[in-house]
MIROMAR-416413 format. One line per 8 residues: their letters; for each residue x, y, z of C-alpha. Coordinates in steps of 0.5 Angstrom, whole numbers, plus 500, padded with zeros to 3 digits. Layout:
! residues N
a	X,Y,Z  ... $
***
This chain:
! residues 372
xxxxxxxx	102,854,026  103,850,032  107,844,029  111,844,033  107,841,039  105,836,033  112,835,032  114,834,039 $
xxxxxxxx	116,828,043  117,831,049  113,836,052  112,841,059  104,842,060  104,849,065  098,849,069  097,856,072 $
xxxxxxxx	093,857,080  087,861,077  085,854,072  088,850,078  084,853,083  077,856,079  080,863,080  080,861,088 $
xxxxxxxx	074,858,089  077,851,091  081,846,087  078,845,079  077,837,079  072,837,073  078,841,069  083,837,072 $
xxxxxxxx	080,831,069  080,834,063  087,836,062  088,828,065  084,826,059  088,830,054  095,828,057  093,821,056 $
xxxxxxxx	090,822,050  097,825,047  100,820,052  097,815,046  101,819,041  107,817,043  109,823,047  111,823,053 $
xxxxxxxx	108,829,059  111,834,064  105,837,068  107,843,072  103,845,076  100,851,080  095,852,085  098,849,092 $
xxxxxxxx	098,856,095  092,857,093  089,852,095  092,852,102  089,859,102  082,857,101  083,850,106  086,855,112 $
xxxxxxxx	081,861,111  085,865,108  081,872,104  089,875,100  094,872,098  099,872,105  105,876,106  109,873,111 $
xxxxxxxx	113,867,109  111,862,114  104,863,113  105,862,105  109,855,108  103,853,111  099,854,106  103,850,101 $
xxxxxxxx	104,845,105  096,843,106  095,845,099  099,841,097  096,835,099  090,836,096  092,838,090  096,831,089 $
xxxxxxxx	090,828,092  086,829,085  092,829,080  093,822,082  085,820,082  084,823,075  090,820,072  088,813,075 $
xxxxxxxx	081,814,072  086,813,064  091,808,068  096,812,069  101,812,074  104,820,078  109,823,081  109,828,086 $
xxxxxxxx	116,832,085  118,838,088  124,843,087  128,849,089  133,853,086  138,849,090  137,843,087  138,846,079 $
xxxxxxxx	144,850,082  147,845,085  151,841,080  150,834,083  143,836,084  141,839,078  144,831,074  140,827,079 $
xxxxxxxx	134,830,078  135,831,071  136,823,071  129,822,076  125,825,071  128,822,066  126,815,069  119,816,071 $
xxxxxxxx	118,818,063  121,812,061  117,808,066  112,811,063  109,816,069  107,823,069  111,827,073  107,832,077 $
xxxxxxxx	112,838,079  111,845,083  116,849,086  117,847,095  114,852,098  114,850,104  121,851,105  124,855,099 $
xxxxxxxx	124,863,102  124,869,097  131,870,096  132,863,092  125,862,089  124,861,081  119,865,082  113,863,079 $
xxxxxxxx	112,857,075  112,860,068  120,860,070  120,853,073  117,850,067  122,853,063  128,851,067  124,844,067 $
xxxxxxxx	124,845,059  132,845,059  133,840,065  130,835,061  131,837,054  125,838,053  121,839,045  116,844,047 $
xxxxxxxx	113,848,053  106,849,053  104,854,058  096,854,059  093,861,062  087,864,063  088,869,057  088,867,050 $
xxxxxxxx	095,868,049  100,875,048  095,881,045  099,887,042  096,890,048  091,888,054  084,886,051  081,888,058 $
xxxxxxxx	083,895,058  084,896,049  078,894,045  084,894,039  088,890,041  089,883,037  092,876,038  100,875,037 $
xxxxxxxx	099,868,033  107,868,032  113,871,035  120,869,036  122,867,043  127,873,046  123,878,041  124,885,046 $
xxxxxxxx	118,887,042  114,881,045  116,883,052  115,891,051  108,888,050  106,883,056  104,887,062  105,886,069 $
xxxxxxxx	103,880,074  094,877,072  093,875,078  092,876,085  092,868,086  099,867,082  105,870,081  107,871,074 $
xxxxxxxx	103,874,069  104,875,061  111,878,062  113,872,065  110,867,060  114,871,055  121,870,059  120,863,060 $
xxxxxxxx	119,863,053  127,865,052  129,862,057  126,856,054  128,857,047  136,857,050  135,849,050  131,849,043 $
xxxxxxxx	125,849,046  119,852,043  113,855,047  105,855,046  101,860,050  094,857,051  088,858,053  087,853,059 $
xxxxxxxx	079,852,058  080,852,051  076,844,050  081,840,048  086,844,048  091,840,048  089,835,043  087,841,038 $
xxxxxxxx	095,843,040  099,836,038  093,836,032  097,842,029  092,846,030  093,854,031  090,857,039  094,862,043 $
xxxxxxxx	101,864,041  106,859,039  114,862,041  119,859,037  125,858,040  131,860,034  136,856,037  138,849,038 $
xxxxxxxx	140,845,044  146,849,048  151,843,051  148,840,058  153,844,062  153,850,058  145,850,060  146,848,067 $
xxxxxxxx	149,855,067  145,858,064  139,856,068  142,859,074  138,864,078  142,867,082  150,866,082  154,867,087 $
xxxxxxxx	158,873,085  159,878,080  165,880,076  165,887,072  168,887,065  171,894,061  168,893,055  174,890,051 $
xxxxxxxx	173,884,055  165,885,054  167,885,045  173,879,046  167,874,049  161,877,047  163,879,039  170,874,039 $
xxxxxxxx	167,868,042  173,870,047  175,867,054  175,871,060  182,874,062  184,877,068  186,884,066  178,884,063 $
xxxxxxxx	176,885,070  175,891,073  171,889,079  169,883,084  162,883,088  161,877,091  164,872,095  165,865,091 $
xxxxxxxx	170,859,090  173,856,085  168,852,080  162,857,082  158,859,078  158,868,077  155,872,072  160,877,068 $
xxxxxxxx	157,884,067  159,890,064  161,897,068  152,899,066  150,892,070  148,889,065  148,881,065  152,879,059 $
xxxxxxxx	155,872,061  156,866,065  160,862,067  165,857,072  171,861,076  178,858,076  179,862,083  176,864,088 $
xxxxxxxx	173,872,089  179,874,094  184,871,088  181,874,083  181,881,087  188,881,087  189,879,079  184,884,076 $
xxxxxxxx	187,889,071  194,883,070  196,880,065  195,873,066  203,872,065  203,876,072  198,870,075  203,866,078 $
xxxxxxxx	207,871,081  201,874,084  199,868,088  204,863,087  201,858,083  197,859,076  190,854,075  190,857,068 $
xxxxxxxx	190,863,065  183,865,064  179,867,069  173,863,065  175,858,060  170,859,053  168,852,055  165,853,061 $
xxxx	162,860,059  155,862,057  153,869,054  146,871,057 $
***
């Protein structure tokens, strides 16, 4: 068990807010110099080291006073914004202190769902590893709203994971990793060594959110496992207070639970849009044309629509759902949502007679198509 780290040359270290911040008491510098020395350490190996981190929010809160956790945006931007100067402050010094040089990284959803954006920081992150620096990453909180966040760094590591076509994330917890149930309410419940990333049997086992510090709680872990895995990323979930966890793990040691990706890498524009979190329209499909993508590997044609939700251009990226809901694709529109209105339930043969000029005869290519 975990070879996988012991394999891998490129990997993601998520550090959770309660190990980042001792469960609130103020930023840890005794562990953040550990995992420093680890990282240095599996630097020494060969690897080369993504850390995202939580814990600017935390911090923030303790800085300015706050007891909860705040419920209104601009106060939760306040506290990132002054968090997150001390948080940078210590993971230079500590990384200093094994002559290694940082990076302070800060992404929004906009800059993975924007295609330019999306390859530039992919090509910046990419760099700094070949120049041999460690890339610190946190979502920016200080502008990013509620309605275009990742939502919790679980989900961040793993789109990093993609982004950078990373071998493996390690997502360190304050948890020993996924339990057949929760250990703090059922005595009987046992440590899931290994599983299989996207396993729904996994997912129905993880509870809601663990902490009042941070956003994600198990399930979140899980998903981000399968999110991950869809670039052929493997996950460790991990005890972050373990000693030496991270060098234990590149030893091929057996800690937490290790979630294999079943996979290989998807091609870099199919990932991009399969890493979309939110896309800028939906179109239903009648359930032949769910068979023809999903069973036949088919593309999307007009007549297969049954409803459009949403306004997008051409080359947007929309999600593809069946007449339940249920997400089934992704994918890049060859016409724009008032288009395809006027083109639904018509055979492709009728599309330039409808609109007085064909872009193609499918309203999204196999090519530049991702099932979900």
């Amino acid at each position: 068990m975990n070879s996988v780290i012991q394999k891998a040359t490129r990997i993601i270290i998520k550090v959770g807010s309660s190990l980042v911040t001792n469960d609130g008491r103020g930023l840890d510098h005794a562990a953040i110099a550990r995992w420093a020395a680890q990282i240095a350490a599996l630097r020494a190996m060969g690897k080369q080291v993504v850390l995202v981190s939580s814990g600017a929010i935390a911090e923030g809160m303790l800085r300015l006073g706050f007891e909860q956790r705040p419920t209104d945006i601009h106060e939760l931007q306040a506290c990132a914004a002054v968090g997150q100067m001390g948080l940078a402050q210590i993971y230079e010094t500590s990384f200093r202190a094994h002559q290694l040089r940082t990076a302070q990284v800060l992404l929004t959803h906009a800059d993975l769902a924007d295609r330019e954006r999306y390859l530039n920081a992919r090509s910046t992150l990419t760099t700094l590893l070949r120049l041999g620096v460690v890339p610190i990453i946190n979502e920016n909180d200080t502008v990013v709203t509620d309605e275009i966040k990742f939502g919790d760094n679980d989900t961040l590591g793993a789109l990093v994971a993609n982004l950078i076509e990373a071998d493996a994330l390690i997502i360190l917890t304050d948890q020993k990793g996924l339990f057949s149930a929760d250990p703090r309410k059922d005595p009987a419940a046992v440590l899931i060594q290994q599983g299989r990333a996207g396993d729904l049997a996994l997912e129905a086992m993880a509870g809601g959110a663990g902490s009042s510090l941070g956003r994600g709680g198990m399930l979140t872990k899980i998903l981000a496992a399968k999110r991950a895995a869809k670039s052929g990323a493997h996950t460790v979930i991990a005890y972050g207070r373990e000693d030496n966890v991270l060098e234990r793990l590149a030893g091929g040691e057996p800690i937490g639970t290790e979630l294999a990706a079943q996979t290989g890498h998807l091609t870099a524009r199919k990932q991009w849009m399969a890493d979309h979190l939110h896309t800028a329209g939906q179109v239903v499909l009648d359930a032949g044309a769910v068979q023809k993508l999903t069973g036949e590997g088919k593309s999307l044609l007009p007549i297969g629509v049954v409803e459009v939700k949403g306004e997008f251009g051409r080359g947007a990226v929309i999600t593809c759902v069946n007449e339940s809901g249920l997400p089934v694709a992704r994918g890049l529109s060859n016409y724009t949502s008032a288009e395809t209105r006027r083109i639904m339930r018509k055979p492709s043969s009728e599309i330039e007679a409808v609109l007085g000029f064909v872009e193609g005869r499918e309203l999204i290519h196999r090519d530049n198509l991702v099932l979900v």
